[in-house]
Backbone as JSON Lines, residues from 0, in Angstrom:
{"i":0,"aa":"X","n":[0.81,-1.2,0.0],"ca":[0.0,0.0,0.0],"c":[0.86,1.26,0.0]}
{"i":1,"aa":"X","n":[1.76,1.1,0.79],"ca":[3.24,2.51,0.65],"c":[3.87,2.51,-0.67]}
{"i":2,"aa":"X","n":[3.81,1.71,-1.67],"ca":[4.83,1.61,-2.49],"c":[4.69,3.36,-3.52]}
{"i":3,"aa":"X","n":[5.43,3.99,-3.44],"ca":[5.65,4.71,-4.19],"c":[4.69,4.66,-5.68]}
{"i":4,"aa":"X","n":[3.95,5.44,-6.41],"ca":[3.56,5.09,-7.44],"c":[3.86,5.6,-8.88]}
{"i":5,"aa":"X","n":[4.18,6.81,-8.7],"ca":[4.5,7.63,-9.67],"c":[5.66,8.64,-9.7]}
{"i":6,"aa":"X","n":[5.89,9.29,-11.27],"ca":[7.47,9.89,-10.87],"c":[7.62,10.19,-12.08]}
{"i":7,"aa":"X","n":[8.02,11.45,-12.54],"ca":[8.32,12.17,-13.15],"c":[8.31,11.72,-15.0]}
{"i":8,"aa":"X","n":[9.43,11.04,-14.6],"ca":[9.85,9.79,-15.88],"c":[10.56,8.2,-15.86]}
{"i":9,"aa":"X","n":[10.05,7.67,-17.02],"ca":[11.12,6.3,-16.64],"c":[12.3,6.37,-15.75]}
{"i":10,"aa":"X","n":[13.54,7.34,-16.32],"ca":[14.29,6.9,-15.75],"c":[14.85,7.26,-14.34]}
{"i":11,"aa":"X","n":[13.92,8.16,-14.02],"ca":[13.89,8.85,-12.52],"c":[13.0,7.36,-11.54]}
{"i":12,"aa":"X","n":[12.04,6.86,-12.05],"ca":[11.91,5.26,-11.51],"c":[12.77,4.54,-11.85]}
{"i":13,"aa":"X","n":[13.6,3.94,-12.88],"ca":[14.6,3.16,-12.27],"c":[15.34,3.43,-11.36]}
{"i":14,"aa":"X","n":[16.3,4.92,-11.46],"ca":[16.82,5.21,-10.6],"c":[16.46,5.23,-9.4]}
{"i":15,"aa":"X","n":[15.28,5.17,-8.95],"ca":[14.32,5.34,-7.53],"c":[14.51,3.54,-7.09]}
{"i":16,"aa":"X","n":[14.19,2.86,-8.38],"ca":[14.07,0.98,-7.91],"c":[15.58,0.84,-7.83]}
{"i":17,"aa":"X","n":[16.34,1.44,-8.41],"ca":[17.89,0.86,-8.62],"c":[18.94,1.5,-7.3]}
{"i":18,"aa":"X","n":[18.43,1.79,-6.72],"ca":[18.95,2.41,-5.22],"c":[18.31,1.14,-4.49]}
{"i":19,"aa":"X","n":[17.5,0.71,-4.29],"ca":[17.0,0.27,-2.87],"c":[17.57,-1.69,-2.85]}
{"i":20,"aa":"X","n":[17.41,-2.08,-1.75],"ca":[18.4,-2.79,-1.63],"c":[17.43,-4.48,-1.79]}
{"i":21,"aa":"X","n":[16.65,-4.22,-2.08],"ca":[15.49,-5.24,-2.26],"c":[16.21,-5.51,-4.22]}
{"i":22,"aa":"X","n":[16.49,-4.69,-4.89],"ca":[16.72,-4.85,-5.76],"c":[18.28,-5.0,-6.56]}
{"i":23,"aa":"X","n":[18.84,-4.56,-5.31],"ca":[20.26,-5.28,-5.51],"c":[20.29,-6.29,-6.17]}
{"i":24,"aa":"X","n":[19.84,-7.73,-6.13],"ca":[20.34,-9.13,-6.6],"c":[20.52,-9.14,-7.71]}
{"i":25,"aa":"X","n":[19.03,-8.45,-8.23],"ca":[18.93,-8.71,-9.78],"c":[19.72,-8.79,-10.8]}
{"i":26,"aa":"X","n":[19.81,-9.62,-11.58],"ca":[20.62,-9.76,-12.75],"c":[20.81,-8.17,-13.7]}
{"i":27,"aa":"X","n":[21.36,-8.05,-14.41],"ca":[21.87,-6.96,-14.98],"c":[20.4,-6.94,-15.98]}
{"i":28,"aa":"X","n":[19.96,-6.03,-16.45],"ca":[18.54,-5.66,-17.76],"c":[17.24,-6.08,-16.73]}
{"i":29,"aa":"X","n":[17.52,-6.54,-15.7],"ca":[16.05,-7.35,-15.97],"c":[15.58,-6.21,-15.02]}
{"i":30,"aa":"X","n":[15.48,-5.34,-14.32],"ca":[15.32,-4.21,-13.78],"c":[14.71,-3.17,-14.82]}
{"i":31,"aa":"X","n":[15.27,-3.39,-15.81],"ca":[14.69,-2.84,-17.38],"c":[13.72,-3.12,-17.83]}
{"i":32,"aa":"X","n":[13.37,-4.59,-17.47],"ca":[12.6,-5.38,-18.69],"c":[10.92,-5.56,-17.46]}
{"i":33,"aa":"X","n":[11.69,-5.41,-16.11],"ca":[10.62,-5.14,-15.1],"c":[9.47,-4.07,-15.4]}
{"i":34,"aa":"X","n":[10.25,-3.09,-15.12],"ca":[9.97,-1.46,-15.72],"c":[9.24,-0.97,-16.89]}
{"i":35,"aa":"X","n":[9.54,-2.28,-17.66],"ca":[9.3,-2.03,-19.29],"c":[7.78,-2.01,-19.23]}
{"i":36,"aa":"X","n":[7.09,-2.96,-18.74],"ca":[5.61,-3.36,-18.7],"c":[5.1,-2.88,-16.96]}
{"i":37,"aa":"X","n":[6.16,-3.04,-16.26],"ca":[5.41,-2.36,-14.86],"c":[5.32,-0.57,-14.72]}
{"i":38,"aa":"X","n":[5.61,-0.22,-16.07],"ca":[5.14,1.5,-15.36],"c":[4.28,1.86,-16.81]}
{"i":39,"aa":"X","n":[3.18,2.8,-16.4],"ca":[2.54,3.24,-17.77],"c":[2.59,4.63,-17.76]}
{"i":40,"aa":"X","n":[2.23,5.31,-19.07],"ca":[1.69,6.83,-19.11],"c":[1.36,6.85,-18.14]}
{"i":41,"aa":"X","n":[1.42,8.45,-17.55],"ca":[0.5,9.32,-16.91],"c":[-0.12,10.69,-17.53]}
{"i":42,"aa":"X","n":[-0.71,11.39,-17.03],"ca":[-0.81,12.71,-17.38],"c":[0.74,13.64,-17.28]}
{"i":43,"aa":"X","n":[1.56,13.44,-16.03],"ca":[2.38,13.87,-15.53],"c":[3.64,13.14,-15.06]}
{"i":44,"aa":"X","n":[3.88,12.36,-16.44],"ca":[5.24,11.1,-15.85],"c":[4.56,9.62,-16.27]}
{"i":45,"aa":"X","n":[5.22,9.01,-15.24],"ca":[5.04,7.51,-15.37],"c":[4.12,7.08,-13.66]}
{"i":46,"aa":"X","n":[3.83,6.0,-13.99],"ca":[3.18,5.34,-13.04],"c":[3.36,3.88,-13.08]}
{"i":47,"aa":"X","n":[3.14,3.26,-11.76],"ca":[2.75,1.58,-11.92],"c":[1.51,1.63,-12.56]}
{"i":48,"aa":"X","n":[2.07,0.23,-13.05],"ca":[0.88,-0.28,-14.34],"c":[-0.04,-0.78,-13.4]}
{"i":49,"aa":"X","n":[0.17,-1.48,-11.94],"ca":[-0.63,-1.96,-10.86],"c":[-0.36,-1.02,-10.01]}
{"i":50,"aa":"X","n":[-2.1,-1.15,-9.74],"ca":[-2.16,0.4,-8.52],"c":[-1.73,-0.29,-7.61]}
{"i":51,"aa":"X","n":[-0.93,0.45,-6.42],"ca":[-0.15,-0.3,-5.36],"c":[-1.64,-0.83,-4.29]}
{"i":52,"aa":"X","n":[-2.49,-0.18,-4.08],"ca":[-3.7,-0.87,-3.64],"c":[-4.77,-2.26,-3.99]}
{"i":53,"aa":"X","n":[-4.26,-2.25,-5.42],"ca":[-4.8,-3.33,-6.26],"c":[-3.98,-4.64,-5.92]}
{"i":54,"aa":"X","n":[-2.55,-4.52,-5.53],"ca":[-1.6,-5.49,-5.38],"c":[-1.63,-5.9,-4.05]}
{"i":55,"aa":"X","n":[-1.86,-4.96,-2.97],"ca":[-2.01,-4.98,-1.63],"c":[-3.78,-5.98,-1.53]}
{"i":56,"aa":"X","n":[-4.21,-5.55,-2.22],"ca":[-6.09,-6.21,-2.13],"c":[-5.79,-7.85,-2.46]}
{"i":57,"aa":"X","n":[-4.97,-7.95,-3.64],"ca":[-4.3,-9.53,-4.13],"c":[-3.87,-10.2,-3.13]}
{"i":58,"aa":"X","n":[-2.59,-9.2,-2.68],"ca":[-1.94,-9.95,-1.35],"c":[-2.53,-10.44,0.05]}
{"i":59,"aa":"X","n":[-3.58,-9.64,0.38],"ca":[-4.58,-9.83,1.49],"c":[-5.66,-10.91,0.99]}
{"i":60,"aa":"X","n":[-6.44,-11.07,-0.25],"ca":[-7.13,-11.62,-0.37],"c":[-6.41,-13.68,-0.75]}
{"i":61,"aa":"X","n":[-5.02,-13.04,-0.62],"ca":[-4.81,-14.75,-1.15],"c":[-5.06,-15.88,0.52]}
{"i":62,"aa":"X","n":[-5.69,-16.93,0.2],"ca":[-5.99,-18.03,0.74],"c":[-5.86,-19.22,-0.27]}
{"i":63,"aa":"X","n":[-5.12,-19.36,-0.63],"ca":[-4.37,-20.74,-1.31],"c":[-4.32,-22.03,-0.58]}
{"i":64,"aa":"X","n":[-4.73,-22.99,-0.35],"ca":[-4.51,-24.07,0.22],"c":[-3.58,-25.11,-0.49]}
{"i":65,"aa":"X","n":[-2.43,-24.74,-0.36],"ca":[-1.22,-25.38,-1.47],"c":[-0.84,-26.64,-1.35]}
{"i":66,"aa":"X","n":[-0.75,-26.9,0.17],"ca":[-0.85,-28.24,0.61],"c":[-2.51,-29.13,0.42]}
{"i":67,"aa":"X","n":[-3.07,-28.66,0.11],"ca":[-4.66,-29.37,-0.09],"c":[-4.31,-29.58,-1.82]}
{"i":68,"aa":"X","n":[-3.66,-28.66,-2.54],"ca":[-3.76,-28.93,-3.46],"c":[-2.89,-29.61,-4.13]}
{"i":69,"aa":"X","n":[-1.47,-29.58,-3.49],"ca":[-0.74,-30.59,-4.03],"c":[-0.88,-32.11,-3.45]}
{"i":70,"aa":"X","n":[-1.82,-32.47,-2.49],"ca":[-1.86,-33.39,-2.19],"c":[-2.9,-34.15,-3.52]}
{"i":71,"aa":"X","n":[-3.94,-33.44,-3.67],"ca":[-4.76,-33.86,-4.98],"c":[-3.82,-33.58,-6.12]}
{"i":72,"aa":"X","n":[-2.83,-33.12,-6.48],"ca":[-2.51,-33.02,-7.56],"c":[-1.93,-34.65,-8.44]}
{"i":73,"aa":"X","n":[-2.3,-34.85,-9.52],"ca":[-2.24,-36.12,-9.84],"c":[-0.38,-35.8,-11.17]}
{"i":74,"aa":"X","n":[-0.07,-35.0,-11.01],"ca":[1.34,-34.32,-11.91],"c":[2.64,-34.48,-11.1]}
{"i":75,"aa":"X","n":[3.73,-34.2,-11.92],"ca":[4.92,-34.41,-11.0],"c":[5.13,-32.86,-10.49]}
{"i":76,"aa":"X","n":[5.55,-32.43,-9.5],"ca":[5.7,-30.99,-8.57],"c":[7.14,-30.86,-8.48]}
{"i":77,"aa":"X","n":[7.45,-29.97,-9.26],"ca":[8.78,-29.39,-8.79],"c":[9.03,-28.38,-8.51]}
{"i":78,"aa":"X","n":[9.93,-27.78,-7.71],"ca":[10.36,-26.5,-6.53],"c":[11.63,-26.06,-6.5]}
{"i":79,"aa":"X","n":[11.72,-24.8,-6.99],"ca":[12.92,-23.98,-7.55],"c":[13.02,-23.31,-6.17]}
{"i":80,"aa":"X","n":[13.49,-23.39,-4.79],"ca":[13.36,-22.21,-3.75],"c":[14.75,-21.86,-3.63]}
{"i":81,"aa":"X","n":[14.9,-21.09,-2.72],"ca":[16.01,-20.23,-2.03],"c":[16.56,-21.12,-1.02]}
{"i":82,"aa":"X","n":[18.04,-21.32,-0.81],"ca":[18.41,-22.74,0.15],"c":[18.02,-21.97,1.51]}
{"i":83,"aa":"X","n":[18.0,-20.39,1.61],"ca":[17.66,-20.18,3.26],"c":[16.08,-19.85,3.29]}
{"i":84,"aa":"X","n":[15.69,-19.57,4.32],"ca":[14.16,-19.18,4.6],"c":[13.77,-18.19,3.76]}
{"i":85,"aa":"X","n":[12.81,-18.85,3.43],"ca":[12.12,-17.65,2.6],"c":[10.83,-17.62,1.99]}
{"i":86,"aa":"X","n":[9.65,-17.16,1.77],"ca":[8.43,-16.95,1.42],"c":[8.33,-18.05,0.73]}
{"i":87,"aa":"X","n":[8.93,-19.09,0.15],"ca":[8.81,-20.28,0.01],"c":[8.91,-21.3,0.28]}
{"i":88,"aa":"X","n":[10.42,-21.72,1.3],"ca":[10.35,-22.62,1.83],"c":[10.45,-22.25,3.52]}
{"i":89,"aa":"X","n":[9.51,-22.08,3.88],"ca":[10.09,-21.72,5.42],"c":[9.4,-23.09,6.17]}
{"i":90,"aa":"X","n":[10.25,-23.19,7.93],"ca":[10.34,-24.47,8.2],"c":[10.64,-25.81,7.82]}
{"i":91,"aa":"X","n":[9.75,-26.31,7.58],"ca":[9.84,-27.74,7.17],"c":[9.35,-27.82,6.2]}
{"i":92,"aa":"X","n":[8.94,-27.11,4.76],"ca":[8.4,-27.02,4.43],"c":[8.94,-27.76,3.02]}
{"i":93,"aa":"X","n":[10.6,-27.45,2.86],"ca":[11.23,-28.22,2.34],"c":[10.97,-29.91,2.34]}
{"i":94,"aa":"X","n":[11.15,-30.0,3.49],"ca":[11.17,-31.97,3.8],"c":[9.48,-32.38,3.65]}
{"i":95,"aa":"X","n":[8.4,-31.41,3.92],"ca":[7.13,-31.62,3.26],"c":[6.82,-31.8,1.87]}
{"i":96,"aa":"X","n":[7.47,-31.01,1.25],"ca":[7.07,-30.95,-0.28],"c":[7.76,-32.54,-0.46]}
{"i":97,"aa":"X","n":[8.94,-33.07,-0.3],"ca":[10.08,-33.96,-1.01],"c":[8.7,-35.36,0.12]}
{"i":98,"aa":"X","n":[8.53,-34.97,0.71],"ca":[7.35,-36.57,1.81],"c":[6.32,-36.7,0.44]}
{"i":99,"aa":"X","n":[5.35,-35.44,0.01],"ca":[4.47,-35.14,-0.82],"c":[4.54,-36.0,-2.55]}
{"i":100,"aa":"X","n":[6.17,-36.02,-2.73],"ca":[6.6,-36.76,-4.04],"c":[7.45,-35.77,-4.84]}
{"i":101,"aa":"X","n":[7.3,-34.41,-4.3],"ca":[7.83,-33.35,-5.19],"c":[9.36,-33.1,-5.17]}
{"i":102,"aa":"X","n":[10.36,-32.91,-5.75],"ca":[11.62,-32.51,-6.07],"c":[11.73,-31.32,-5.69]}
{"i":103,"aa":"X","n":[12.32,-31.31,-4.38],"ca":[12.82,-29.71,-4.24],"c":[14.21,-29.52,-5.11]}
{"i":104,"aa":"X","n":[14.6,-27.96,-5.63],"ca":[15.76,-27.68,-5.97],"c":[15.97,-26.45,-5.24]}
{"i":105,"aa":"X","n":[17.21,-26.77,-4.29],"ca":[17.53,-25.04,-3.72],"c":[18.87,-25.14,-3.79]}
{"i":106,"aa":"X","n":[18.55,-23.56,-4.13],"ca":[19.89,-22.89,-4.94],"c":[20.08,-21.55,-3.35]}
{"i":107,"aa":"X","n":[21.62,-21.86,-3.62],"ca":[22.45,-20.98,-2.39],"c":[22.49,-19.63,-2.84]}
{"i":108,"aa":"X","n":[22.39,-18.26,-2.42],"ca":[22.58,-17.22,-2.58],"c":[21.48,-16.26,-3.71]}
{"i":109,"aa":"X","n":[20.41,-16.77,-3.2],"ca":[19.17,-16.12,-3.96],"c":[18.03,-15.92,-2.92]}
{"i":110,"aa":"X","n":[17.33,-14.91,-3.38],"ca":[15.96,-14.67,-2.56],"c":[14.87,-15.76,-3.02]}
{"i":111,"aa":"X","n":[13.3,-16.02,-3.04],"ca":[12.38,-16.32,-3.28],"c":[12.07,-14.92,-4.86]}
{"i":112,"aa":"X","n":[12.89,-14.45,-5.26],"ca":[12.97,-13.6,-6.83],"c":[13.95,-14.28,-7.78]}
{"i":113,"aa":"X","n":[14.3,-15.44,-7.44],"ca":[15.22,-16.23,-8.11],"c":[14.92,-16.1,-9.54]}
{"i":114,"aa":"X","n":[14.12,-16.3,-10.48],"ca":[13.74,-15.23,-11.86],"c":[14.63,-14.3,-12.37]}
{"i":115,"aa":"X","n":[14.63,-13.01,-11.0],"ca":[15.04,-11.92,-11.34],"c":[16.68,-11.96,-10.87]}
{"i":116,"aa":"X","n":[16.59,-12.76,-10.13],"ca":[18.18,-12.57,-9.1],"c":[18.88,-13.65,-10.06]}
{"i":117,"aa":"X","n":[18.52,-14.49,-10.96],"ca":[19.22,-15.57,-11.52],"c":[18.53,-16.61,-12.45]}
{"i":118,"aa":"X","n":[18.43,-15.11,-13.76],"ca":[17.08,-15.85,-14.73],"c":[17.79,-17.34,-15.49]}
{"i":119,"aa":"X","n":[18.86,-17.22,-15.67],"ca":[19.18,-18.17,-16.45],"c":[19.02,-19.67,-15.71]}
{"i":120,"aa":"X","n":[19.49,-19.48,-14.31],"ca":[19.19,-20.87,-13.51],"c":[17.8,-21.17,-13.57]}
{"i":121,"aa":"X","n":[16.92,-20.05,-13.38],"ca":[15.52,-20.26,-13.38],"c":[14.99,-21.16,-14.86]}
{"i":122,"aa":"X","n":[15.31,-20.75,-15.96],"ca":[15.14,-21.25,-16.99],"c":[15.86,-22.52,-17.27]}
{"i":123,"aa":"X","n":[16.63,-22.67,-16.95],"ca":[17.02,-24.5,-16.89],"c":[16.43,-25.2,-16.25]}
{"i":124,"aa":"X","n":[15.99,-24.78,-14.99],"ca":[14.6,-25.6,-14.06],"c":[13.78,-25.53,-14.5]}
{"i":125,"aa":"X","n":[13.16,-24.38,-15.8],"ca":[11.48,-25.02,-16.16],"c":[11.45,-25.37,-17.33]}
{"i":126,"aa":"X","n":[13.05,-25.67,-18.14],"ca":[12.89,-26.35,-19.56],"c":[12.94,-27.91,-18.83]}
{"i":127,"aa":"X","n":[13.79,-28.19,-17.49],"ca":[14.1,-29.53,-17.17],"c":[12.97,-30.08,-16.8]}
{"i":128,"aa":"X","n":[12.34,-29.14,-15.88],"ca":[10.54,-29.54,-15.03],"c":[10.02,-30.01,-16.39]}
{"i":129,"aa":"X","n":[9.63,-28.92,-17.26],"ca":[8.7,-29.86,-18.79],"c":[9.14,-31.1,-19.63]}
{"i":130,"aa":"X","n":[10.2,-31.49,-19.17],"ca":[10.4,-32.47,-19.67],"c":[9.31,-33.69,-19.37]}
């Protein structure tokens, strides 16, 4: 709901995302390619393409039952996480998924933005997963 929304021009928002330390990891362009589709016209500059309230309403309204659903899931489940805690694997949540049938893969020195922090690893895990 705080997130900043608007700003002058493109590159006065990168420069605004490219300071803060949430966005450190990221691979080199992809901060670009973020930007590219996440900010639109304004009358007066640029803006998020998602109103920061619209994303906040998403985030509050999710109730996912992930474990209900991978237990019905009749497919193979595989899991790209972060080797430390993180919005994906926290607790045990690791040794749950691998009880469940699913293949965890965790990779050392990435957030739960592993995509953005390390697209190319990301993309060898979901050409290998479709196999």
């Amino acid at each position: 709901m705080r997130r900043r929304a608007r700003w002058p021009d493109r590159d006065s928002a990168r420069q605004s995302y490219a300071q803060k330390p949430f966005f450190a990891g990221w691979a080199p362009g992809v901060l670009e390619d973020y930007l590219e589709d996440g900010l639109a016209a304004t009358e007066d500059g640029v803006g998020l393409a998602c109103d920061p309230a619209w994303e906040a309403a998403n985030f509050a309204a999710q109730a996912n039952d992930l474990w209900g659903a991978l237990a019905r899931t009749r497919a193979s489940v595989s899991v790209l996480a972060a080797r430390h805690g993180t919005s994906t694997l926290r607790g045990g949540a690791a040794a749950r998924f691998r009880r469940s049938g699913a293949t965890v893969e965790e990779v050392a020195g990435v957030s739960h933005l592993i995509p953005f922090e390390a697209p190319a690893r990301a993309a060898k895990f979901l050409a290998a997963a479709s196999l």
